[in-house]
PyMOL Python script that loads the backbone (N, CA, C, O; Angstrom):
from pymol import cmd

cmd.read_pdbstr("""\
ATOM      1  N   UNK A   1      48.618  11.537 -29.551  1.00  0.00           N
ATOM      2  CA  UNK A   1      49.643  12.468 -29.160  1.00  0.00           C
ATOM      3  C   UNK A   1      48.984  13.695 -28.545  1.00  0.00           C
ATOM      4  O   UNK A   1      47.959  14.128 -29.071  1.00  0.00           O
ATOM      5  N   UNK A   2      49.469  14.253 -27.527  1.00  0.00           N
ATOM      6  CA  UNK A   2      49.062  15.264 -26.466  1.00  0.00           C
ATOM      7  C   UNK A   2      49.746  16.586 -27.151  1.00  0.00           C
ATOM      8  O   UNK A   2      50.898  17.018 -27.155  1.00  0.00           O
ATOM      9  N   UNK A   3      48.318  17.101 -27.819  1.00  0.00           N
ATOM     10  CA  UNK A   3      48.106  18.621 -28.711  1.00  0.00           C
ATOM     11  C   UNK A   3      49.523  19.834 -28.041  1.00  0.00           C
ATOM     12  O   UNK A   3      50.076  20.758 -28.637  1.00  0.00           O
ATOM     13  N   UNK A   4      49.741  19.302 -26.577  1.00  0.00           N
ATOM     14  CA  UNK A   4      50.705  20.436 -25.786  1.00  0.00           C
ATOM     15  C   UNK A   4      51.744  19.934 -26.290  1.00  0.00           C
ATOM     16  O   UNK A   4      52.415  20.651 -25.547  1.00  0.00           O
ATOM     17  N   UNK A   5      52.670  19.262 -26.970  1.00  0.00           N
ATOM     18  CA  UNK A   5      53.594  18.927 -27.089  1.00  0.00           C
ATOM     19  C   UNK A   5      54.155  19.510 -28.345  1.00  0.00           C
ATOM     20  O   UNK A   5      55.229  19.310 -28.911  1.00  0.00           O
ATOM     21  N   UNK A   6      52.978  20.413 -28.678  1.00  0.00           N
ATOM     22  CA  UNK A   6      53.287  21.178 -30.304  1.00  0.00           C
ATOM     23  C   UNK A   6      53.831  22.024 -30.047  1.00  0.00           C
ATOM     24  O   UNK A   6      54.917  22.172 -30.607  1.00  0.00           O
ATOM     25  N   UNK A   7      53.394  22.995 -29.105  1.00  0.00           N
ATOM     26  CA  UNK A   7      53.812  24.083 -28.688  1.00  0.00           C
ATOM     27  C   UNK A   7      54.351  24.310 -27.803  1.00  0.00           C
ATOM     28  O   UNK A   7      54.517  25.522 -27.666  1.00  0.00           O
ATOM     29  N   UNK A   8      54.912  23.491 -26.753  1.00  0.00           N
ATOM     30  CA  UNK A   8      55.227  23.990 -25.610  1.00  0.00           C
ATOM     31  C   UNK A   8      55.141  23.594 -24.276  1.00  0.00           C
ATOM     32  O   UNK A   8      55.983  22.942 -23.658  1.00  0.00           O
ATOM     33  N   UNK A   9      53.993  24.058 -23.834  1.00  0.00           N
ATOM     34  CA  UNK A   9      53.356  23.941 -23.240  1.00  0.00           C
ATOM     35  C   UNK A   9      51.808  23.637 -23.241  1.00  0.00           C
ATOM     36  O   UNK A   9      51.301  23.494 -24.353  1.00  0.00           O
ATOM     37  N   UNK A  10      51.093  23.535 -22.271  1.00  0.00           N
ATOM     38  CA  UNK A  10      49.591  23.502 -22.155  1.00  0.00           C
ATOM     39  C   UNK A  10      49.228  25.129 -22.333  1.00  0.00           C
ATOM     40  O   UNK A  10      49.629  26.137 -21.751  1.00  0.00           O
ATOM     41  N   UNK A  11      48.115  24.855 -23.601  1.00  0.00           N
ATOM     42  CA  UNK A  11      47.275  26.842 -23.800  1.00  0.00           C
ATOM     43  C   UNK A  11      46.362  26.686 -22.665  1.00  0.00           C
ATOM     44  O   UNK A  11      46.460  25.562 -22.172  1.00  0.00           O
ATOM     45  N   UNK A  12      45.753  27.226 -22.255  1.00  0.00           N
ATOM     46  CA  UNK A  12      44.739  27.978 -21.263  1.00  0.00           C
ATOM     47  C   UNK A  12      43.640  26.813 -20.708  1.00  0.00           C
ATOM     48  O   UNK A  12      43.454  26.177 -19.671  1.00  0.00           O
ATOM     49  N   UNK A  13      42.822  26.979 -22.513  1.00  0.00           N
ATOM     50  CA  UNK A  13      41.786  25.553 -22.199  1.00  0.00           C
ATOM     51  C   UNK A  13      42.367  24.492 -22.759  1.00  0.00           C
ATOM     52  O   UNK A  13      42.204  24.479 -23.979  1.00  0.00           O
ATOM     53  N   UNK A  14      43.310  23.121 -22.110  1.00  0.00           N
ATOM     54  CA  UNK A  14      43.796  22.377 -22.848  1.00  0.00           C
ATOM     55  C   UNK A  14      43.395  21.059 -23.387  1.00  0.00           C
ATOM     56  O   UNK A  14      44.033  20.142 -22.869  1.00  0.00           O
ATOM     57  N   UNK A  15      42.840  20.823 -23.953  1.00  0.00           N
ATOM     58  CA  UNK A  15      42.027  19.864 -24.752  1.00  0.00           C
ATOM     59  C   UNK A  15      42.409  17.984 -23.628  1.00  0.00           C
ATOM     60  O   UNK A  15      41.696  16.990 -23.493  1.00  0.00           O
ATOM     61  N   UNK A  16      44.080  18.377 -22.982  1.00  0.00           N
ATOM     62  CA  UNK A  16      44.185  16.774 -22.377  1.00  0.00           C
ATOM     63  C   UNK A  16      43.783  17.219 -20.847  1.00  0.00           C
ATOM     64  O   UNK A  16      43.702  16.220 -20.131  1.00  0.00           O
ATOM     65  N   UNK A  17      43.690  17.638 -20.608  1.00  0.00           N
ATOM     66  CA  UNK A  17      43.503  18.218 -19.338  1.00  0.00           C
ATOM     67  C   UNK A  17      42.300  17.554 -18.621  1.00  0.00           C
ATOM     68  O   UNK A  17      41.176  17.655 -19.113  1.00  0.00           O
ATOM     69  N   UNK A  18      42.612  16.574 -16.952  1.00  0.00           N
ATOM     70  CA  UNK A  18      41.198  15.920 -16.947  1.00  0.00           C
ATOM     71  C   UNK A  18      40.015  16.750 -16.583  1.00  0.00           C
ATOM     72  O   UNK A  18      38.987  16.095 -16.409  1.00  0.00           O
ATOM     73  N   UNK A  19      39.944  17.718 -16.465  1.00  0.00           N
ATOM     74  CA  UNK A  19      38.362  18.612 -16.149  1.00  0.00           C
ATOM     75  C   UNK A  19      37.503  18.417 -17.749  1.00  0.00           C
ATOM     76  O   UNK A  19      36.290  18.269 -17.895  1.00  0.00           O
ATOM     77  N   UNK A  20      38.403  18.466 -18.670  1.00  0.00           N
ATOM     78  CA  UNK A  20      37.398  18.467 -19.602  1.00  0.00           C
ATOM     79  C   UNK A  20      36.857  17.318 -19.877  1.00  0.00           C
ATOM     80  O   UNK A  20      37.141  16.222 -19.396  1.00  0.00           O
ATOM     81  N   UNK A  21      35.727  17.698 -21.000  1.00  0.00           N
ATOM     82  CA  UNK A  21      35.512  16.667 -21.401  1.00  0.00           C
ATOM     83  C   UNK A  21      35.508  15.264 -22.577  1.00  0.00           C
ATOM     84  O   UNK A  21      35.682  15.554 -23.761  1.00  0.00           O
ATOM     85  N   UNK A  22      35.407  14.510 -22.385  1.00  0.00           N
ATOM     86  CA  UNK A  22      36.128  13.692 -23.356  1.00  0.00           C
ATOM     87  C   UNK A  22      35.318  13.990 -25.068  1.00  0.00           C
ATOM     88  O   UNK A  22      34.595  13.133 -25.575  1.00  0.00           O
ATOM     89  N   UNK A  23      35.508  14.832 -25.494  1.00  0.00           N
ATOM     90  CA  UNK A  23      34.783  15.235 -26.659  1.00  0.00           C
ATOM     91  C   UNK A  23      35.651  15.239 -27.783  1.00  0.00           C
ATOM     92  O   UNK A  23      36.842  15.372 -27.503  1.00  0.00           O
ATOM     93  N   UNK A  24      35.247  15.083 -29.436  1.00  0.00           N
ATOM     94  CA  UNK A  24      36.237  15.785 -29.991  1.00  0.00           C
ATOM     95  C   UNK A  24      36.151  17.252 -30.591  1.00  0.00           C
ATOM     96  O   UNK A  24      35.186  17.669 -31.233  1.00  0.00           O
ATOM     97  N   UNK A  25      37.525  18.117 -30.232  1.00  0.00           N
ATOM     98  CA  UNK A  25      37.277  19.382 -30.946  1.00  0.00           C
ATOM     99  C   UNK A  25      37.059  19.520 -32.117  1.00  0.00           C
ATOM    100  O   UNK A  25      37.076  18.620 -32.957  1.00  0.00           O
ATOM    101  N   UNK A  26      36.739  21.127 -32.368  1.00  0.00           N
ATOM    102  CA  UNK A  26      36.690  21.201 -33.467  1.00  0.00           C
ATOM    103  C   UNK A  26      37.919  20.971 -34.685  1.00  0.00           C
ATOM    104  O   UNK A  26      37.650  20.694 -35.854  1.00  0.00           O
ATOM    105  N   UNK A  27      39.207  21.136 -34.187  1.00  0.00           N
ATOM    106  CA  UNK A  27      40.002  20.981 -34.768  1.00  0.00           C
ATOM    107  C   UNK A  27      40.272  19.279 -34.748  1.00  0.00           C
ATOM    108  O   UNK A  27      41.002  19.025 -35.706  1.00  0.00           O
ATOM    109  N   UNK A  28      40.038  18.412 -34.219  1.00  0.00           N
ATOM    110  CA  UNK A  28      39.680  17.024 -34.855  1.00  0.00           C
ATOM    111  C   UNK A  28      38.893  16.588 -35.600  1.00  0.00           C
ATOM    112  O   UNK A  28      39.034  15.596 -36.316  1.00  0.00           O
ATOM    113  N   UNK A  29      37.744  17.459 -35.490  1.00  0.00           N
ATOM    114  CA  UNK A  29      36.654  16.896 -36.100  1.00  0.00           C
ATOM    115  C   UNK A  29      37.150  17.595 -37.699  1.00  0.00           C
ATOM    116  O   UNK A  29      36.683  17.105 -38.728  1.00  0.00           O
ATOM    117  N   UNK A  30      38.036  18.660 -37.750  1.00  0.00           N
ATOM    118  CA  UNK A  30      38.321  19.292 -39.087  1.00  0.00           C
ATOM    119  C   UNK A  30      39.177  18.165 -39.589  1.00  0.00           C
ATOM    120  O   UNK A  30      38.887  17.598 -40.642  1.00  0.00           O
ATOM    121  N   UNK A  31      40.335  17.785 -38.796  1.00  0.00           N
ATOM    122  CA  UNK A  31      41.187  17.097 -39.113  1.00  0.00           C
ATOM    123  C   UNK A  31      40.319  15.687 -39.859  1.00  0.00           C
ATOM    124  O   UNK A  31      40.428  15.355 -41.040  1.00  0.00           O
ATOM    125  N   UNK A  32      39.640  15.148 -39.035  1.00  0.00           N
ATOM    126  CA  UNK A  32      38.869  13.954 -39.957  1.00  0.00           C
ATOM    127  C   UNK A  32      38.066  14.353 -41.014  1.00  0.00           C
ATOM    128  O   UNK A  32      37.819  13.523 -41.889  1.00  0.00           O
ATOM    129  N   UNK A  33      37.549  15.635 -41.100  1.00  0.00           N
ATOM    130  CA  UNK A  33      36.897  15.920 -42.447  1.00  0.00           C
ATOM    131  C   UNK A  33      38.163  15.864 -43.778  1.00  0.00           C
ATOM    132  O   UNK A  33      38.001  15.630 -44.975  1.00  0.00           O
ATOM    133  N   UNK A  34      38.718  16.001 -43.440  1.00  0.00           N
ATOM    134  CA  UNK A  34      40.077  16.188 -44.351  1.00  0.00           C
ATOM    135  C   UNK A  34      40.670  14.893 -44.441  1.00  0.00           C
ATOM    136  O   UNK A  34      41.008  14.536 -45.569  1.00  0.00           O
ATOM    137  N   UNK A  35      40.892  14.010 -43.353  1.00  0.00           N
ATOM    138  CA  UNK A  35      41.115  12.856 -43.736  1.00  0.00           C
ATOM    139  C   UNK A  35      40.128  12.140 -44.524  1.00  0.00           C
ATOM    140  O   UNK A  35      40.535  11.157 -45.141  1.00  0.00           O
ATOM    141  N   UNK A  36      39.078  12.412 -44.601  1.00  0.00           N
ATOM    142  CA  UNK A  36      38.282  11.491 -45.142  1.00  0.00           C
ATOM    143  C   UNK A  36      37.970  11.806 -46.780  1.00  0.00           C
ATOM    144  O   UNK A  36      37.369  11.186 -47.658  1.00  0.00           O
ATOM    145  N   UNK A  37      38.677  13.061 -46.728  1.00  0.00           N
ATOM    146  CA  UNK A  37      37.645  13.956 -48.323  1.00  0.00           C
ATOM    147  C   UNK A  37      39.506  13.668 -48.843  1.00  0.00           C
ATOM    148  O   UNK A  37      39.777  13.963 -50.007  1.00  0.00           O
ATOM    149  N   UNK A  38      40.628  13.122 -47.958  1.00  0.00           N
ATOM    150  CA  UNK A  38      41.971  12.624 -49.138  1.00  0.00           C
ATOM    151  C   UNK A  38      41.295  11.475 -49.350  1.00  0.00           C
ATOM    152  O   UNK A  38      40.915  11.514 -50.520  1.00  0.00           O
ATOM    153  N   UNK A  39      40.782  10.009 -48.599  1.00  0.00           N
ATOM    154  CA  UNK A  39      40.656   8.845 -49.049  1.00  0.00           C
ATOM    155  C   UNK A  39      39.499   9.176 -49.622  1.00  0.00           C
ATOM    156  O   UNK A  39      38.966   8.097 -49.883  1.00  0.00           O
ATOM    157  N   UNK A  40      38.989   9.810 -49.876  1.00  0.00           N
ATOM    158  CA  UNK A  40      37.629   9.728 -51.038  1.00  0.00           C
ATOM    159  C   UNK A  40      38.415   9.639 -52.321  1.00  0.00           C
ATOM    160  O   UNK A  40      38.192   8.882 -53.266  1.00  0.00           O
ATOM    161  N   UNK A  41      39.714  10.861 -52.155  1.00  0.00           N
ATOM    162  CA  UNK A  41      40.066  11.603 -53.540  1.00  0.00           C
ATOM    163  C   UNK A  41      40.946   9.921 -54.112  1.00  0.00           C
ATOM    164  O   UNK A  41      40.638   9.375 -55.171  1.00  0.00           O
ATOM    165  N   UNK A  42      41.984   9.381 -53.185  1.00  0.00           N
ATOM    166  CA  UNK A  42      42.680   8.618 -53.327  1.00  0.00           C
ATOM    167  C   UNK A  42      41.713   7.421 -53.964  1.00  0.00           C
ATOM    168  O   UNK A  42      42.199   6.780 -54.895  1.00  0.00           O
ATOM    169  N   UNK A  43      40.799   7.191 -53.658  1.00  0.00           N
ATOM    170  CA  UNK A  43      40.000   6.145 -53.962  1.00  0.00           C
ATOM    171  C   UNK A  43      39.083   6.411 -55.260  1.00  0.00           C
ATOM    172  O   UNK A  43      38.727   5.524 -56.036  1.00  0.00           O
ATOM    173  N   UNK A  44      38.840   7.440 -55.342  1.00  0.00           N
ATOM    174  CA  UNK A  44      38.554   8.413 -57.004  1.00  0.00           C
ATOM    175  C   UNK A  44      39.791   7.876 -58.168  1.00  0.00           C
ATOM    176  O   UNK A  44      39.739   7.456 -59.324  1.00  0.00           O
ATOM    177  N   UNK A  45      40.834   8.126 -57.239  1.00  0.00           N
ATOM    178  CA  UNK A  45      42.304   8.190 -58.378  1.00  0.00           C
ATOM    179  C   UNK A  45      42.475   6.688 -58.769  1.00  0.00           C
ATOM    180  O   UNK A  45      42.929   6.336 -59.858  1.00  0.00           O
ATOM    181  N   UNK A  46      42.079   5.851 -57.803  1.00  0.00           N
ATOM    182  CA  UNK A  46      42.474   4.218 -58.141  1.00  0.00           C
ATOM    183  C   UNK A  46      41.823   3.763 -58.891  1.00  0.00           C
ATOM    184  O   UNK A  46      42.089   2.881 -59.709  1.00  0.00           O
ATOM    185  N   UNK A  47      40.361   4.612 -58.606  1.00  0.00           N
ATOM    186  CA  UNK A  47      39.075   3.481 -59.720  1.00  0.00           C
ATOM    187  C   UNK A  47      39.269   4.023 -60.979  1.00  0.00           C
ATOM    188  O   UNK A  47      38.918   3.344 -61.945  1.00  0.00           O
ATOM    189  N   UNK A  48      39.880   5.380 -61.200  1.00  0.00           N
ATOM    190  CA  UNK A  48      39.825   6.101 -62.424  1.00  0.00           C
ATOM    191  C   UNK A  48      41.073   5.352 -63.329  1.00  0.00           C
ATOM    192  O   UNK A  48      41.084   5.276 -64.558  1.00  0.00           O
ATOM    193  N   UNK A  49      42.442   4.656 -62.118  1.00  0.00           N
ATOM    194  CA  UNK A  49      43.539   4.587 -62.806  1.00  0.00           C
ATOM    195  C   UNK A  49      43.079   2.791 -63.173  1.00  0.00           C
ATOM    196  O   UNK A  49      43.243   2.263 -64.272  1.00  0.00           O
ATOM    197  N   UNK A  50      42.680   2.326 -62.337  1.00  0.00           N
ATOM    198  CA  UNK A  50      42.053   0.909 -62.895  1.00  0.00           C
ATOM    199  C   UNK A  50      41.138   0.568 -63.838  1.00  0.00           C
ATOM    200  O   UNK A  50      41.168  -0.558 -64.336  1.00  0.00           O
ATOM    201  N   UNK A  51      39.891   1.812 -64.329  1.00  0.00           N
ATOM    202  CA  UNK A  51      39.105   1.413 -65.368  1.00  0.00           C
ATOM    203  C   UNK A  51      40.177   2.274 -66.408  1.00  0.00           C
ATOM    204  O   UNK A  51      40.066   1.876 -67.568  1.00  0.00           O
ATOM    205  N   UNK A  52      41.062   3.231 -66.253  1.00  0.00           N
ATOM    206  CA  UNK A  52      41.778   3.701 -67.400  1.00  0.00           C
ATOM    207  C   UNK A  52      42.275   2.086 -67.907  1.00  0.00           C
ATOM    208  O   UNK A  52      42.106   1.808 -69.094  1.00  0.00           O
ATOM    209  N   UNK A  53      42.821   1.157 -67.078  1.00  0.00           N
ATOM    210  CA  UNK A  53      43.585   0.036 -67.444  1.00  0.00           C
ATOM    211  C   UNK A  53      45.117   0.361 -68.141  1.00  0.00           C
ATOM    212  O   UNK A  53      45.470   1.535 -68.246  1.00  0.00           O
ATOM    213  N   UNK A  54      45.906  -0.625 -68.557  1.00  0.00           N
ATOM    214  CA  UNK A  54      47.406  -0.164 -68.240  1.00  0.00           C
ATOM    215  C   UNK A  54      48.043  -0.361 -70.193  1.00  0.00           C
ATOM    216  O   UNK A  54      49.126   0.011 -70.643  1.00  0.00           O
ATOM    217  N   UNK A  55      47.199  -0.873 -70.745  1.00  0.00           N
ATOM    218  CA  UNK A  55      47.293  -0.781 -71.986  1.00  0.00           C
ATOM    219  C   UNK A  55      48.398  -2.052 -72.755  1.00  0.00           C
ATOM    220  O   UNK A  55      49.273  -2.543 -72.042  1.00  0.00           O
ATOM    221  N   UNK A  56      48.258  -2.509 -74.248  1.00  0.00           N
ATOM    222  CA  UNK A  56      48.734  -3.642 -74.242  1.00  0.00           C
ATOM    223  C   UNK A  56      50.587  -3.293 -73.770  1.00  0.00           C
ATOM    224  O   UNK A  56      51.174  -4.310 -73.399  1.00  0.00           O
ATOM    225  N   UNK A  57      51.085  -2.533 -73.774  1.00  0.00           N
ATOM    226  CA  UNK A  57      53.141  -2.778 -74.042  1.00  0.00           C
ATOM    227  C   UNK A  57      53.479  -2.856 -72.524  1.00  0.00           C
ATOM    228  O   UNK A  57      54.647  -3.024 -72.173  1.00  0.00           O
ATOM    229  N   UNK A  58      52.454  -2.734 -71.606  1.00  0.00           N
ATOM    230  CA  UNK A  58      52.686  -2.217 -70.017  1.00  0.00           C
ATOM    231  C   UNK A  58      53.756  -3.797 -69.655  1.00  0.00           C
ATOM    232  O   UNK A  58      54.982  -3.902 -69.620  1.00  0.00           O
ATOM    233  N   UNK A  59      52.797  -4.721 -69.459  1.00  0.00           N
ATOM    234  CA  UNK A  59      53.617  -5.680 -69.539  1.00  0.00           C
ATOM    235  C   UNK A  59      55.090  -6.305 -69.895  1.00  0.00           C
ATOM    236  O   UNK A  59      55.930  -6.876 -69.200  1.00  0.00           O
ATOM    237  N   UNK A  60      55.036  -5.938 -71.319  1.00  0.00           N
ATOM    238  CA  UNK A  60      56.729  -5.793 -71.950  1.00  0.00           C
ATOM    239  C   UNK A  60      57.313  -4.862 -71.335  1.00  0.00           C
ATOM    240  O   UNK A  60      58.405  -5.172 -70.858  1.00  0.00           O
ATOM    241  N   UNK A  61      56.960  -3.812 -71.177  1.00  0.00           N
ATOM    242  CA  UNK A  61      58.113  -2.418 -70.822  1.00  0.00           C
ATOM    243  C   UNK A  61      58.197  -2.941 -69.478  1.00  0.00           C
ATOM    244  O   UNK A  61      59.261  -2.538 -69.009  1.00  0.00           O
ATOM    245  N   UNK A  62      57.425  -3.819 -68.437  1.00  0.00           N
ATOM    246  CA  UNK A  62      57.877  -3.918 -66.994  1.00  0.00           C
ATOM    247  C   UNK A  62      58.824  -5.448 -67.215  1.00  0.00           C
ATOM    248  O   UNK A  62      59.571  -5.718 -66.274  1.00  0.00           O
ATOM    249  N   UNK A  63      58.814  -6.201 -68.128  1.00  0.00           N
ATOM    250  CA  UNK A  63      59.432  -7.252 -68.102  1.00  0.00           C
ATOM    251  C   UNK A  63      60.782  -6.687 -68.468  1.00  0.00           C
ATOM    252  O   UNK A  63      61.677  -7.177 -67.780  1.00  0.00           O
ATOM    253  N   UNK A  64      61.232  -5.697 -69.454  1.00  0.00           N
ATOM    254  CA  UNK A  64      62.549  -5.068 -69.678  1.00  0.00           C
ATOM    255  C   UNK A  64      62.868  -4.440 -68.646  1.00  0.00           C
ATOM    256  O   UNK A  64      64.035  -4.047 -68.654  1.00  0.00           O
ATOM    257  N   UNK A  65      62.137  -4.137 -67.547  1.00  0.00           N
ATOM    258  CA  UNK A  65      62.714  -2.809 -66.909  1.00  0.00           C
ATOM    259  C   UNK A  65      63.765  -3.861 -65.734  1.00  0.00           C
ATOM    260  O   UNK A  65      64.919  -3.778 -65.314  1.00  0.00           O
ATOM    261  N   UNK A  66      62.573  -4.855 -65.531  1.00  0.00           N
ATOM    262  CA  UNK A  66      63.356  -6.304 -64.616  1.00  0.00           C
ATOM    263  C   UNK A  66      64.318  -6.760 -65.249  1.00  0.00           C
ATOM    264  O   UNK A  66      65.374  -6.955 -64.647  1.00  0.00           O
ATOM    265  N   UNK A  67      64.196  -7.067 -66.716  1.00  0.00           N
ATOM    266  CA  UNK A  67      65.692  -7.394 -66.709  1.00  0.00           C
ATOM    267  C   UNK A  67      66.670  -6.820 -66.722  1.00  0.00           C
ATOM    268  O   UNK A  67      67.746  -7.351 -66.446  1.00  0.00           O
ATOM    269  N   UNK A  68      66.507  -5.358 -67.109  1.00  0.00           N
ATOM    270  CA  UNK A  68      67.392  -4.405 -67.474  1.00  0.00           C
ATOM    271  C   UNK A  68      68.664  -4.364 -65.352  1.00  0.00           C
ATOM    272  O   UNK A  68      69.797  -4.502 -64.890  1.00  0.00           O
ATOM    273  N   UNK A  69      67.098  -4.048 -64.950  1.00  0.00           N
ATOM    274  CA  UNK A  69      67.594  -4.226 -63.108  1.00  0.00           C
ATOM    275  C   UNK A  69      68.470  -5.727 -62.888  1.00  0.00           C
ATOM    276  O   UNK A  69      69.593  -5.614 -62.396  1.00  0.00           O
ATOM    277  N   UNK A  70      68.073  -6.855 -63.176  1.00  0.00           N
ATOM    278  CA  UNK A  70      68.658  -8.063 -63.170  1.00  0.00           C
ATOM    279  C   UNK A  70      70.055  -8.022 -63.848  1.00  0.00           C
ATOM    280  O   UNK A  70      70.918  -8.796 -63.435  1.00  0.00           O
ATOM    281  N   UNK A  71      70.303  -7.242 -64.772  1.00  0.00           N
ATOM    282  CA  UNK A  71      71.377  -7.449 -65.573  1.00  0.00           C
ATOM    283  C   UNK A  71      72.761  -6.442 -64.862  1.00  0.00           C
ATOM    284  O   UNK A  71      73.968  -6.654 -64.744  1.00  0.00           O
ATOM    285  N   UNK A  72      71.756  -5.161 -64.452  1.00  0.00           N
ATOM    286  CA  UNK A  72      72.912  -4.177 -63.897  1.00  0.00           C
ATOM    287  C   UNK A  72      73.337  -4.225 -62.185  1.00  0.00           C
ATOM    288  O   UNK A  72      74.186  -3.540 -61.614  1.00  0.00           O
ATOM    289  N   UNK A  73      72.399  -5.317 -61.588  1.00  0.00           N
ATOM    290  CA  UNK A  73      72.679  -5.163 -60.172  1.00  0.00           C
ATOM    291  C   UNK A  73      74.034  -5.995 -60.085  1.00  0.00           C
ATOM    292  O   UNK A  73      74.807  -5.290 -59.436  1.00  0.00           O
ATOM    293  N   UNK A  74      74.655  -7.159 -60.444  1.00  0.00           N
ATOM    294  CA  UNK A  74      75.896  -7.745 -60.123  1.00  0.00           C
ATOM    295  C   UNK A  74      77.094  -6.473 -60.760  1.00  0.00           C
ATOM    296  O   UNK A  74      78.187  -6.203 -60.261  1.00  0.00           O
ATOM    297  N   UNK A  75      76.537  -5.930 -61.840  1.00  0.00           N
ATOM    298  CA  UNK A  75      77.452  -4.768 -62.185  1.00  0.00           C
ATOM    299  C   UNK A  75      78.139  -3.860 -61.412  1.00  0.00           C
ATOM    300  O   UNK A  75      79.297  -3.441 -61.403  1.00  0.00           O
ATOM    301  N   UNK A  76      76.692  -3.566 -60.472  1.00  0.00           N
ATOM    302  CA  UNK A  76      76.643  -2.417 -59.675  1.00  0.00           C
ATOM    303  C   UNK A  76      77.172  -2.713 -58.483  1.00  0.00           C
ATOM    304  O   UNK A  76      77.628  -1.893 -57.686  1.00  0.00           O
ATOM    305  N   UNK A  77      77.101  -4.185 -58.314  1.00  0.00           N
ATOM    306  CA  UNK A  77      77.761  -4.528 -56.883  1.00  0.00           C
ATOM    307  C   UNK A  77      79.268  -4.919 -57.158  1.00  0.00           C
ATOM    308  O   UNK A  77      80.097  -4.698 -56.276  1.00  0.00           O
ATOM    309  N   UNK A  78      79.513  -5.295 -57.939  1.00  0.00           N
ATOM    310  CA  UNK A  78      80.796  -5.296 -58.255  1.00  0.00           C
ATOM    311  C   UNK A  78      81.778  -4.091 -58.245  1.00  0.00           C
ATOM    312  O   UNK A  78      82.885  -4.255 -57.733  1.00  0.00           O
ATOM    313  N   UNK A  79      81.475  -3.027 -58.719  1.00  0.00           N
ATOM    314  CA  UNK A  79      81.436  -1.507 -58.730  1.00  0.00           C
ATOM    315  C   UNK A  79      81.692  -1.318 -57.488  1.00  0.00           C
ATOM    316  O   UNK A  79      82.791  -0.860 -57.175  1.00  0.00           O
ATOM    317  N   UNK A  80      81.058  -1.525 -56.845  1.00  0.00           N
ATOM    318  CA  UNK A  80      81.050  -1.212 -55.362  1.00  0.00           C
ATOM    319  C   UNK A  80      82.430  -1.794 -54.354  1.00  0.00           C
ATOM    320  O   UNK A  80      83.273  -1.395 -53.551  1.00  0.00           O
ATOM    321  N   UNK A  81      82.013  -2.853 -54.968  1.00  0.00           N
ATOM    322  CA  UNK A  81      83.248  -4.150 -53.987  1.00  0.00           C
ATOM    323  C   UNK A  81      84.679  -3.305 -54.807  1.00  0.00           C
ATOM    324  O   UNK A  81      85.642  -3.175 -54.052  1.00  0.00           O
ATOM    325  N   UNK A  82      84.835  -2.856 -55.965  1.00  0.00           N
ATOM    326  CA  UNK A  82      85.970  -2.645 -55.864  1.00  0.00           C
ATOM    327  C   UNK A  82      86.267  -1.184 -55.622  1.00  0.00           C
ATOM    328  O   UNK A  82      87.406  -0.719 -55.638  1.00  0.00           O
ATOM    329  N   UNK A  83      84.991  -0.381 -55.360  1.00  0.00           N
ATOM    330  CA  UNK A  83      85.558   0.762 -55.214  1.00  0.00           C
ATOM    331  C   UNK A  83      86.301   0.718 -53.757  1.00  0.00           C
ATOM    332  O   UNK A  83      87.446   1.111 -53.532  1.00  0.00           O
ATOM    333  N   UNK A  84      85.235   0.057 -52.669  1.00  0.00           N
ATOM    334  CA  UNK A  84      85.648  -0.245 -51.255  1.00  0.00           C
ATOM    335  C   UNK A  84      86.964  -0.643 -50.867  1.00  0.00           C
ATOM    336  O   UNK A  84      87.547  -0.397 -49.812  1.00  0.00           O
ATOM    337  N   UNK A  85      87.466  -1.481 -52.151  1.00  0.00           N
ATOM    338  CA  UNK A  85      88.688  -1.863 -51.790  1.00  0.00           C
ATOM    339  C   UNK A  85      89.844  -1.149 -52.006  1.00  0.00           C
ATOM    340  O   UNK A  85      90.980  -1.409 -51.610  1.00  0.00           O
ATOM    341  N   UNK A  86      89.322   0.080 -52.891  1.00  0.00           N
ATOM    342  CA  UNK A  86      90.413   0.881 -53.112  1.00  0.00           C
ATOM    343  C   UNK A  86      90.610   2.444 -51.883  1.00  0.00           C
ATOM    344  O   UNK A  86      91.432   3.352 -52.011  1.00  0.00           O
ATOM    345  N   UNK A  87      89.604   2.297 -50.823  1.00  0.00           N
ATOM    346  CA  UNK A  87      89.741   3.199 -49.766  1.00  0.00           C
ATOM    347  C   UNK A  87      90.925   2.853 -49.094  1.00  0.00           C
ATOM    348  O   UNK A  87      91.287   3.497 -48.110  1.00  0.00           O
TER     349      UNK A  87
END
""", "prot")
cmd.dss("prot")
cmd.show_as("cartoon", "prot")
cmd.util.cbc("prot")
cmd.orient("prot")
């Protein structure tokens, strides 16, 4: 995406502009320092949340939560069908 489209117009020295040169600025090169120091952090958070591990009830509490969802969705659609019909 063409940096002028943030603001406006093209600033003075404009980064798409063909005289320059095909380099990246500094404000890309910031932008990828930052992208790279979130997927460090994100990838910190996964290994930390995977050797934490999910503990023995994780399993049961996600098998209730499915049925609990399985049990209330015809409810909920039913709910629905007759509210529609009463517009």
């Amino acid at each position: 995406m063409c940096p002028c489209a943030l603001h406006g117009g093209p600033p003075a020295p404009c980064p798409c502009s063909p005289g320059r040169a095909a380099r990246p600025s500094a404000a890309a090169r910031l932008l990828a320092a930052r992208l790279r120091r979130l997927g460090d952090e994100l990838e910190q958070r996964a290994a930390r949340r995977k050797a934490r591990g999910r503990g023995p009830g994780a399993g049961r509490r996600l098998a209730a939560v499915l049925c609990l969802l399985c049990a209330l969705t015809p409810a909920a659609a039913l709910a629905w069908l007759i509210r529609r019909r009463s517009l």
